[in-house]
C-alpha positions in Angstrom: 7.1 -14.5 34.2 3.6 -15.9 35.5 0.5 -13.6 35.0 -2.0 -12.9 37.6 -4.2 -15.3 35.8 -1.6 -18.3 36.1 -0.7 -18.2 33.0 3.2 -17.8 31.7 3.6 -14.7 29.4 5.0 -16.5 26.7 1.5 -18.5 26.5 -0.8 -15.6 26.9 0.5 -13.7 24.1 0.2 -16.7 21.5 -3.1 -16.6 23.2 -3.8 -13.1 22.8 -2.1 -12.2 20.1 -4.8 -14.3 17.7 -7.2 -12.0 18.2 -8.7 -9.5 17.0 -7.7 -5.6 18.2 -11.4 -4.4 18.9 -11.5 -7.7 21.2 -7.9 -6.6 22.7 -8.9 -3.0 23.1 -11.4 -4.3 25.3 -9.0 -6.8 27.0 -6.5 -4.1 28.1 -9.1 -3.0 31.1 -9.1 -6.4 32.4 -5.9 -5.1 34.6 -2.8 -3.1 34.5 -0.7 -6.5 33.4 -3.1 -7.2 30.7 -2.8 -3.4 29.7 1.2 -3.3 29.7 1.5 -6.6 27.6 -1.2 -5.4 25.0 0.8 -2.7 24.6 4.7 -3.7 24.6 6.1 -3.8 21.3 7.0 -7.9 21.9 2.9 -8.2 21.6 2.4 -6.1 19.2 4.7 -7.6 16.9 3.5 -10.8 17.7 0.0 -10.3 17.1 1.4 -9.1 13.2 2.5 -12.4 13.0 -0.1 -14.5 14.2 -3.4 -12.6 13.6 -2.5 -10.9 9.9 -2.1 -14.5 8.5 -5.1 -14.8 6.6 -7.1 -11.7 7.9 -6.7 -9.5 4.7 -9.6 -7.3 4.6 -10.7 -5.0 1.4 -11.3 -0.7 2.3 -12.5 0.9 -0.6 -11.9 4.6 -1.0 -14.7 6.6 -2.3 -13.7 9.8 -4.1 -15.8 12.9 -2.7 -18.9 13.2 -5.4 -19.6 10.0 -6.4 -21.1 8.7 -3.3 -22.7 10.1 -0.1 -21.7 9.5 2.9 -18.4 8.4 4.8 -15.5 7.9 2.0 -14.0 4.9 3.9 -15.6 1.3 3.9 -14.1 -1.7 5.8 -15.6 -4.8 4.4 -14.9 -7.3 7.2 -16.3 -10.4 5.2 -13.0 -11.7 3.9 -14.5 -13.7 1.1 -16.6 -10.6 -0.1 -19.9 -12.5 -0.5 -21.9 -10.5 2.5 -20.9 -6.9 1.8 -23.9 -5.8 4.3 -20.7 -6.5 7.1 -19.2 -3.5 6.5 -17.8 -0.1 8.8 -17.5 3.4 7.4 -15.3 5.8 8.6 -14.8 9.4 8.5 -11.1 11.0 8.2 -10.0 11.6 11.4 -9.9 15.7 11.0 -12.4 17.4 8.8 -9.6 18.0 6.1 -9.8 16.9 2.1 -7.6 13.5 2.6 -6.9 11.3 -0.1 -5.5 7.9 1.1 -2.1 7.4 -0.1 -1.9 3.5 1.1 -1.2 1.3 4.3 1.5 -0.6 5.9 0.3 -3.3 8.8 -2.6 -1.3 9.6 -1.4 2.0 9.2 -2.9 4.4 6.5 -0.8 6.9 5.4 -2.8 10.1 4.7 -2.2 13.3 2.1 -4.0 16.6 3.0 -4.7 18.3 -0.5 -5.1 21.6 1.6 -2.1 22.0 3.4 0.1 19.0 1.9 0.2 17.4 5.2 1.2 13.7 5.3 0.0 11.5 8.4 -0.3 8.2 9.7 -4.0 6.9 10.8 -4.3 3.6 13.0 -7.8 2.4 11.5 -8.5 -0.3 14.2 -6.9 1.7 16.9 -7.8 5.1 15.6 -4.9 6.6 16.7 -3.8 9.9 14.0 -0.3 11.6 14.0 0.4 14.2 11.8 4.2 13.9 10.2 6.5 17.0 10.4 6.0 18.9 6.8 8.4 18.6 4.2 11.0 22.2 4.0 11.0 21.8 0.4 9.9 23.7 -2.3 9.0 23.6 -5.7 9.3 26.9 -7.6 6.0 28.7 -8.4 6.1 28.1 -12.1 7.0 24.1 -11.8 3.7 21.8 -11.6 4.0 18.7 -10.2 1.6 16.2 -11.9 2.6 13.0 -10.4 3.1 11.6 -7.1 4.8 8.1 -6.2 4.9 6.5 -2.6 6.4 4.3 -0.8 6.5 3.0 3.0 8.8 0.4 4.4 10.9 -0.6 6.8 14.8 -0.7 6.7 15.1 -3.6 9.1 19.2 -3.4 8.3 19.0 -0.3 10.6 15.5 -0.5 12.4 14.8 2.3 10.8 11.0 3.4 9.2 11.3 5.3 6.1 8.5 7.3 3.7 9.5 7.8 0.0 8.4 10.5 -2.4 8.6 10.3 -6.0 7.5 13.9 -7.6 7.4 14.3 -11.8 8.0 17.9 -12.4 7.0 19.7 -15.7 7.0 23.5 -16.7 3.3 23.4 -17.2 0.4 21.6 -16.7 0.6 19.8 -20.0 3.0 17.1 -18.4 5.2 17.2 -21.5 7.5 20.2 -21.2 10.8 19.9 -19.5 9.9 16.7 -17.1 12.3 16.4 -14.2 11.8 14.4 -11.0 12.6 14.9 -7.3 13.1 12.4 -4.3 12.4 13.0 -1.1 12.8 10.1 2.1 11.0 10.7 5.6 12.8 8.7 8.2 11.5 7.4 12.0 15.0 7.9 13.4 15.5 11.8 13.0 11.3 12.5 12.0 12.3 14.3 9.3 12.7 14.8 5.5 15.9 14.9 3.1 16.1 15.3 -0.3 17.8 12.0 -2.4 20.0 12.4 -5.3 18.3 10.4 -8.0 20.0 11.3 -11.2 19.0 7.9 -12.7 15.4 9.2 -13.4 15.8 11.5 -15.5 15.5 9.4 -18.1 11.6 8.5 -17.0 8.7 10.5 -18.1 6.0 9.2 -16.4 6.2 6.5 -13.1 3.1 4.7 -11.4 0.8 3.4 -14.3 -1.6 1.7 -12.1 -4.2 3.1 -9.6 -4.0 0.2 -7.5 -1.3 -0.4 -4.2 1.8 -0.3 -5.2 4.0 -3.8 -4.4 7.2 -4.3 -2.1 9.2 -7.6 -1.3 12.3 -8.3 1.2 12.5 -4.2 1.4 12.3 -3.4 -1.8 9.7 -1.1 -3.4 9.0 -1.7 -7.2 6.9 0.4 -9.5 6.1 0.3 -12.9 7.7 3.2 -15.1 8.4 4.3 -18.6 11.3 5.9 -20.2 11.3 8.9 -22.5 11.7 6.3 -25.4 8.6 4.3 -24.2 10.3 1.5 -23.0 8.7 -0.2 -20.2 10.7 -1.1 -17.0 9.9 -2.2 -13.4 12.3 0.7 -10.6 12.9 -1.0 -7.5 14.0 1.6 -4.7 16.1 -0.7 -2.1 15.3 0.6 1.9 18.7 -0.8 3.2 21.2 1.4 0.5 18.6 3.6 -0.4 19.5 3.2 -4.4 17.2 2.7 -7.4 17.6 -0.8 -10.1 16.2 -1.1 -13.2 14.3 -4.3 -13.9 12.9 -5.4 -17.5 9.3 -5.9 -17.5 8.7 -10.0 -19.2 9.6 -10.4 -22.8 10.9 -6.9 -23.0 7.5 -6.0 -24.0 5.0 -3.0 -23.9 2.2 -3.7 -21.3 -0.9 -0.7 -21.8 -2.4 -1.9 -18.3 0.2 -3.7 -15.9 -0.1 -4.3 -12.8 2.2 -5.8 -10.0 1.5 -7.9 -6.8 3.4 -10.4 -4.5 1.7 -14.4 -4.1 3.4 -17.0 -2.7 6.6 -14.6 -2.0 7.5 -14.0 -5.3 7.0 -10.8 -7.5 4.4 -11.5 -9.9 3.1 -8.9 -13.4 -0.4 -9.3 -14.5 -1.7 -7.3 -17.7 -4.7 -7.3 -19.5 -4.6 -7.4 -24.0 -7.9 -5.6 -24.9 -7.2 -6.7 -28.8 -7.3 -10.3 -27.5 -9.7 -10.3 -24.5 -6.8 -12.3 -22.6 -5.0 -11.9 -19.2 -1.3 -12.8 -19.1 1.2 -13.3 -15.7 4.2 -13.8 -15.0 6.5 -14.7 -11.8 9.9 -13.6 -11.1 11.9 -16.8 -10.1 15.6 -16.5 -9.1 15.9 -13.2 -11.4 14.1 -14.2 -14.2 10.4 -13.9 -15.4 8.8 -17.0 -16.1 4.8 -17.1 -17.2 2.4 -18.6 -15.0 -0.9 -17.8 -16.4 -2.8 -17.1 -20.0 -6.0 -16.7 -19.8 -8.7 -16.0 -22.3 -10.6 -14.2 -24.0 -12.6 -12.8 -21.4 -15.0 -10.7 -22.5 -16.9 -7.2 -20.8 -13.2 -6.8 -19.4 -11.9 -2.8 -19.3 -8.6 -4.1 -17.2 -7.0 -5.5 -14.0 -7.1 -3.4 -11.0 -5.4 -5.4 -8.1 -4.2 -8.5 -6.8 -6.5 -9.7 -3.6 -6.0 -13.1 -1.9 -4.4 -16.9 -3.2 -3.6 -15.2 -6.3 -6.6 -14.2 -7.1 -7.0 -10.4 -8.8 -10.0 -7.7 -9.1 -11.2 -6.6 -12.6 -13.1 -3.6 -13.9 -15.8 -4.7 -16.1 -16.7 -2.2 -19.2 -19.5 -1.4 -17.2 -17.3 -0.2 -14.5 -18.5 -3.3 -12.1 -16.1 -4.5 -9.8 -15.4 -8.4 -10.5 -13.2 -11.2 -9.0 -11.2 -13.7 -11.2 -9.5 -16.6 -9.3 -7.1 -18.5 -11.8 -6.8 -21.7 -9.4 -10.9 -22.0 -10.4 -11.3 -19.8 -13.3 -14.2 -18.3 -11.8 -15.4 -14.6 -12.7 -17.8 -13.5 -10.2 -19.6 -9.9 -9.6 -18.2 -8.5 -6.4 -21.4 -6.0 -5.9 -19.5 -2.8 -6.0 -19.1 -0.3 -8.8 -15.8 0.7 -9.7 -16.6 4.8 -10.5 -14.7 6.8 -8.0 -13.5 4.1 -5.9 -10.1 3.2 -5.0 -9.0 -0.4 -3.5 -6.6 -1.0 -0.7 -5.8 -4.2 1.3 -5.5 -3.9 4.6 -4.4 -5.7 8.1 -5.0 -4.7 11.4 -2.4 -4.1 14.0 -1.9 -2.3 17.1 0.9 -0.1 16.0 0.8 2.8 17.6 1.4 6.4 16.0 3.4 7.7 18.9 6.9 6.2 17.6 8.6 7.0 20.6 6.5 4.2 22.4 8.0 1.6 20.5 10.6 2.2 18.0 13.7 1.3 20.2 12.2 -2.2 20.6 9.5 -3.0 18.2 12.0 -4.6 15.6 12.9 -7.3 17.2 11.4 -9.5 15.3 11.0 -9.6 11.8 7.9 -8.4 10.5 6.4 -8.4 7.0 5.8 -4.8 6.2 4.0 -3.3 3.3 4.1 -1.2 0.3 2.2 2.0 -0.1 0.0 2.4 -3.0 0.9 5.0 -5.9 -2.1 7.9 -7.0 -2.0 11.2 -9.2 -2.5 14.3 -7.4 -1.6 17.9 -7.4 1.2 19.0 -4.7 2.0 22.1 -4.0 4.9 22.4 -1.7 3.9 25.6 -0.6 
């Protein structure tokens, strides 16, 4: 097919599809054709591909209190020298949201009011608010920990939204700790409970206040056992099953973190008795370690992995820093680390109104991403 503009289709997309979505927002009132092919899922999927290469951007999340003003700040300067290039946003409805992660461009929000969970375009700005969970939780329970995940099953095209929920008898998180599963899927927009009896054993999940890590559909988070032990729980999208993997040396880690680089799962932790960082890959289903580095001193621990395997630090003075281990550089990002929360982020022009797209947006392959993991009260009431 030949555009009005003489150009084929096929050659206006890779065209198109490199730039940025304010730019294409604009473009889709150049004419109807223009319009239609910004929106069709084949574009949009293509522009994931090509323009989300190397266009990771930082949002920090401010927590209410600690800062005036919006609690959303874009930073659009990749390398995060010029932080003066930045955009603040207000939620999109006046509620107390907490941002529970992204996934290609899509936030995924929690009202702490009314325990609503919804999906916020940030480029696009389009919101849609997801069906509430039937659930409950019986009056007496507390629930003092909340895990998330976000990913798609590509096995059956399907979108799907996990809840991890710790459950104790009181709010002094040690009493009688069980934990409940609940999956939101595209396909029926709904939730369903999961039968999870393998955590029962784990007393507390997350352990990192970062974004949480996913690879070839699989979620992974950190978690301990009731013992102490230390292990990585994968949640696979396609069976929808929970594995058990050991964390490096079968050893305790008091500050782990995990990220993907160079499409490999990788664990980075932080020894305070010896000032030194410590990583490891996962190569063909072992762990292998990649970097010691050390001692750095003025280090309080790793927050979260940013670009070419380079990772953010909070100082002791709660100052947000940037190590990169390719040129052992430790630099002061400009930002303090009080009340803020860190997501990475790509823009996309994934639209919030699944019907639109969800019959044909999958075909092709797109690299989707994990939600982050945060501690907060729920109330399924």
């Amino acid at each position: 097919m030949t555009s009005n503009d003489g150009f084929s289709e096929d050659l206006l997309i890779e065209i198109l599809s490199r730039l940025p979505v304010k730019s294409l927002m604009r473009y889709k009132f150049v004419c109807r054709f223009w319009c239609a092919l910004i929106k069709s899922p084949r574009f949009v999927s293509r522009h994931i591909i090509n323009y989300n290469d190397d266009n990771t951007r930082l949002v920090v999340e401010k927590v209410p209190g600690y800062d005036a003003g919006p609690p959303y700040v874009l930073f659009h300067d990749e390398t995060l020298v010029d932080l003066s290039n930045d955009e603040r946003f207000e939620p999109p409805t006046r509620h107390d949201h907490e941002l529970l992660g992204n996934c290609n461009g899509l936030f995924c929000l929690h009202d702490k009011n009314s325990n609503r969970i919804s999906i916020w375009n940030l480029a696009t700005r389009e919101f849609r608010a997801l069906p509430k969970w039937k659930g409950e939780i019986p009056r007496h329970k507390w629930v003092y920990q909340l895990n998330f995940g976000f990913e798609l099953d590509s096995s059956s095209n399907d979108y799907k939204i996990i809840f991890i929920l710790n459950v104790t008898d009181d709010n002094t998180r040690k009493d009688s700790v069980s934990t409940e599963v609940i999956l939101y899927t595209l396909s029926t927009d709904s939730w369903r409970y999961l039968k999870a009896n393998e955590l029962s054993d784990y007393s507390f999940l997350g352990g990192q206040q970062s974004e949480n890590t996913y690879l070839d559909r699989i979620c992974y988070w950190i978690a301990w056992r009731y013992n102490n032990c230390q292990e990585i729980l994968s949640f696979h999208m396609r069976d929808e099953a929970f594995h058990v993997i050991k964390c490096p040396d079968n050893s305790y880690f008091p500050n782990p973190i995990l990220g993907i680089y160079d499409n490999s799962l990788h664990f980075l932790d932080f020894d305070r008795s010896e000032s030194c960082f410590e990583k490891w890959v996962m190569k063909e289903g072992s762990w292998t370690k990649q970097l010691s580095v050390g001692p750095i001193l003025g280090v309080l621990r790793a927050l979260e992995f940013w670009k070419n395997g380079s990772f953010f630090i909070e100082s002791n003075t709660n100052q947000l820093l940037l190590y990169d281990p390719n040129t052992r550089a430790l630099r002061d990002v400009g930002l303090g680390t009080d009340g803020l929360f860190l997501h990475r982020y790509k823009e996309s022009l994934i639209s919030t109104e699944w019907e639109d797209w969800v019959v044909d947006f999958f075909d092709i392959p797109i690299p989707w991403h994990i939600l982050g993991v945060y501690q907060t009260d729920f109330d399924s009431s």
